[in-house]
VEXTOR-86953 format. One record per residue (C-alpha): residue number from 1; residue in one letter; x, y, z. Coordinates in steps of 0.001 Angstrom, whole numbers, plus 500000, padded with zeros to 6 digits. Layout:
! VEXTOR-86953
[pt NUM,'a',[X,Y,Z]],
...
This chain:
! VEXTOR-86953
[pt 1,'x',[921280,570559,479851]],
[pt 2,'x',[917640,569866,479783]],
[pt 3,'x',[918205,567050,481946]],
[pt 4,'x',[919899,568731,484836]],
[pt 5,'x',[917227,571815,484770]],
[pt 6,'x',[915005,568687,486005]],
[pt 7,'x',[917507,567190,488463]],
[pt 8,'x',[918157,570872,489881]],
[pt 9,'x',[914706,571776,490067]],
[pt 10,'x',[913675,567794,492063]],
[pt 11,'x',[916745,568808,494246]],
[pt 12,'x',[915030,571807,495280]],
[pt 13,'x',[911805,570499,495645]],
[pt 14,'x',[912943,567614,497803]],
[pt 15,'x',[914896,569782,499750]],
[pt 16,'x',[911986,571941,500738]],
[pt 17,'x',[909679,569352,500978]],
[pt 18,'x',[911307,567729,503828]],
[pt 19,'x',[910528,569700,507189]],
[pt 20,'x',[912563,569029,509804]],
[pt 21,'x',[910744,568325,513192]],
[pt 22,'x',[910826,569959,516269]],
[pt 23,'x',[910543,568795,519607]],
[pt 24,'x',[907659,569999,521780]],
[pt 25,'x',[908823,572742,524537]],
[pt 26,'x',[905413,573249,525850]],
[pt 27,'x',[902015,573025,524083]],
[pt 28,'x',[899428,575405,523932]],
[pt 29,'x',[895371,574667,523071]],
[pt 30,'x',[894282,574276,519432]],
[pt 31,'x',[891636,572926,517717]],
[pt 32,'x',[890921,569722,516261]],
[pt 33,'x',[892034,569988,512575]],
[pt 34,'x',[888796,570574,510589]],
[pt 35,'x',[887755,567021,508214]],
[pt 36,'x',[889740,566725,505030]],
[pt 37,'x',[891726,570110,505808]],
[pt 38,'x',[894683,567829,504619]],
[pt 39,'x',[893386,566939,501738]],
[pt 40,'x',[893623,569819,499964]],
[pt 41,'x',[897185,568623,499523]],
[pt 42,'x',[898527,565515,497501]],
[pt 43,'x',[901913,564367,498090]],
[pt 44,'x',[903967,563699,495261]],
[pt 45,'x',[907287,561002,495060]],
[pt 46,'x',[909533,562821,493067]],
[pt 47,'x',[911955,560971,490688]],
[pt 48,'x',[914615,561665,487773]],
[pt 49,'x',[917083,559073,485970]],
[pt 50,'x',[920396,560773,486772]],
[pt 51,'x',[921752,558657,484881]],
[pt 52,'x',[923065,560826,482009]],
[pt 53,'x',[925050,563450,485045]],
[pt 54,'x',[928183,563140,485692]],
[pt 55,'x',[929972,562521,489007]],
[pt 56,'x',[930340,566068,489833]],
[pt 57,'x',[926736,566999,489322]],
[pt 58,'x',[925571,564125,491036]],
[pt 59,'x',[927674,565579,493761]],
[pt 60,'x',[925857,568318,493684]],
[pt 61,'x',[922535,567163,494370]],
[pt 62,'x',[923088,566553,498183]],
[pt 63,'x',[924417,570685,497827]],
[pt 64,'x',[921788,571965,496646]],
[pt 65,'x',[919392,569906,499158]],
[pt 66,'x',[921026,571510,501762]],
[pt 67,'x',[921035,574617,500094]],
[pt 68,'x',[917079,574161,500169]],
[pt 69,'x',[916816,573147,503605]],
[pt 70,'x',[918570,576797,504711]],
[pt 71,'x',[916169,578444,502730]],
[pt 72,'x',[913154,577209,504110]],
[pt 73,'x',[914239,578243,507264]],
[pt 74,'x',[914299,581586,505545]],
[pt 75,'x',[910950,581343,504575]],
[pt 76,'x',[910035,580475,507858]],
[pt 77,'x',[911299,583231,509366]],
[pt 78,'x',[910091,585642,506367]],
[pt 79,'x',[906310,584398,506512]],
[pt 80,'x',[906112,583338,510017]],
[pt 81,'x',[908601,583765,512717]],
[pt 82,'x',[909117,581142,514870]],
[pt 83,'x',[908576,577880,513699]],
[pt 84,'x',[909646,575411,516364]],
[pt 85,'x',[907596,577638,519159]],
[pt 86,'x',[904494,577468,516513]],
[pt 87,'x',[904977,573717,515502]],
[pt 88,'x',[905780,572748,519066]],
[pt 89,'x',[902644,573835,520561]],
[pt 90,'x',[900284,572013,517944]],
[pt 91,'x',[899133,568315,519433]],
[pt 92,'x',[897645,567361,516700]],
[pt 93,'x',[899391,565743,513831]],
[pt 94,'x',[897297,566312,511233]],
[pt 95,'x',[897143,569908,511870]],
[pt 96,'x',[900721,570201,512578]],
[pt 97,'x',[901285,568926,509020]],
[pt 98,'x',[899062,571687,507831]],
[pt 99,'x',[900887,574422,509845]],
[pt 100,'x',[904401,573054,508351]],
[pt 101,'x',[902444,573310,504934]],
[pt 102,'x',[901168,576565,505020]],
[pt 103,'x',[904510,578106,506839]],
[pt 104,'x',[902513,579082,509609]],
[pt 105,'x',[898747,578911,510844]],
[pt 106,'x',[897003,580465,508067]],
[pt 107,'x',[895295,578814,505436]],
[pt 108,'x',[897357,580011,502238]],
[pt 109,'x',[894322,578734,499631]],
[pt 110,'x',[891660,579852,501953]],
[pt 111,'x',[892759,583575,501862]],
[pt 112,'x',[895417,583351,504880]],
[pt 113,'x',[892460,582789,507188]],
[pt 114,'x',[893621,581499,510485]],
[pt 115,'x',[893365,578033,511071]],
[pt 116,'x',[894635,577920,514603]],
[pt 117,'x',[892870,579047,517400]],
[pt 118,'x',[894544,582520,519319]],
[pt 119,'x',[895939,584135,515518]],
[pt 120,'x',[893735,586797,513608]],
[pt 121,'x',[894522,587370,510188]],
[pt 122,'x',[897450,587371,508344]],
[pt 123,'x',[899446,590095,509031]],
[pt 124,'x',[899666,592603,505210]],
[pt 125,'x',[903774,592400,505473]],
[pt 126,'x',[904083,589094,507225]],
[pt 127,'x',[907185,589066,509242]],
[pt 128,'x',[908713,591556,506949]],
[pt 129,'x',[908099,594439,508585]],
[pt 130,'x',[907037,595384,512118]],
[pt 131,'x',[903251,594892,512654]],
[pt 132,'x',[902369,598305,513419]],
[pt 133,'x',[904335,599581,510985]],
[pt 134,'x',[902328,602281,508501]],
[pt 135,'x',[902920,602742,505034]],
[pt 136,'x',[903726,606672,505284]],
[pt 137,'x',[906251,605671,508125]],
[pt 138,'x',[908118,603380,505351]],
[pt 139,'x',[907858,605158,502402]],
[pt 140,'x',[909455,608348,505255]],
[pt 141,'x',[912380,605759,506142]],
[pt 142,'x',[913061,604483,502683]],
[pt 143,'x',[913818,608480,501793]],
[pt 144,'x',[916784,608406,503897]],
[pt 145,'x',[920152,606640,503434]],
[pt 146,'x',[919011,603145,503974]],
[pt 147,'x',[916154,603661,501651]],
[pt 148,'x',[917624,600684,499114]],
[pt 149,'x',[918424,598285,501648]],
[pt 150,'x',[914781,598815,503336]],
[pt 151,'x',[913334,598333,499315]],
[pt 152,'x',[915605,595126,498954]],
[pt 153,'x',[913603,592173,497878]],
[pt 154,'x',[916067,590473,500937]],
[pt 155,'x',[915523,592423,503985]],
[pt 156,'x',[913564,591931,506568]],
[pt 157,'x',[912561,595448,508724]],
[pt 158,'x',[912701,595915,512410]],
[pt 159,'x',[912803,598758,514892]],
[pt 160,'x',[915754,599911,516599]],
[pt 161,'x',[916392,600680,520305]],
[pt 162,'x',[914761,604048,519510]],
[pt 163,'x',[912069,602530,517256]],
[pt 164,'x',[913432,603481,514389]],
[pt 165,'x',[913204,601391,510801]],
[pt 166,'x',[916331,599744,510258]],
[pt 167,'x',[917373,596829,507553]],
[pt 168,'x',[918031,593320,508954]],
């Protein structure tokens, strides 16, 4: 059992360690990616003798890869938005790579500062919630009937035709 915790958890990894690339629509100006920005990262082979699975969880591995590769685009979405429009507009490789690393253009160990030129800081709820969205206007919404879905751990919050706070 011990063994497939391992094989489970190297399927995940490798699943969302493998971005998939976008082709450029149209690029926009950034910087040059500062010296050794990459190198705060190491990249890591990952390995495991599946030897001792059987067929069927052997099977699963390529599942569970995929499962992976949805939820990054979750993530995505969740911490940044748009990723091909962000990835697509970055000429440079090396900061590309970052971008992909950090799920959008801030600098997750440098306190989400903004390592792309045009983005401020980090927004506090991500793409969770609307940007101009105020605490007291949430905590007002999550009185009403919807309050559990807008508290769910798995929605993401946007404004309705009238501006209201509804669950997405």
């Amino acid at each position: 059992m011990k063994r497939m915790g391992i094989v489970l958890g190297a399927a995940l990894a490798l699943g969302a360690c493998q971005p998939q690339r976008a082709e450029p629509e149209e690029r926009m100006e950034t910087r040059e990616a500062e010296p050794n920005l990459l190198s705060k990262y190491t990249t890591v082979r990952l390995t495991t003798d599946t030897s001792a699975l059987t067929d069927a969880q052997r099977q699963m591995i390529p599942l569970l890869i995929e499962a992976c590769r949805q939820m990054d685009q979750v993530f995505w979405k969740e911490a940044f938005g748009d990723r091909r429009q962000l990835l697509s507009s970055i000429e440079d490789p090396e900061l590309r790579r970052f971008a992909e690393i950090n799920y959008g253009p801030w600098d997750r160990l440098d306190g989400n500062r903004p390592f792309l030129d045009g983005y401020g800081p980090k927004p506090p709820g991500a793409n969770f919630y609307p940007q101009d969205m105020s605490k007291e206007e949430f905590e007002a919404a999550a009185q009403g009937e919807q309050g559990d879905a807008l508290r769910s751990l798995y929605t993401l919050i946007r404004r309705d035709g009238e501006g209201r706070l509804q669950p997405s």
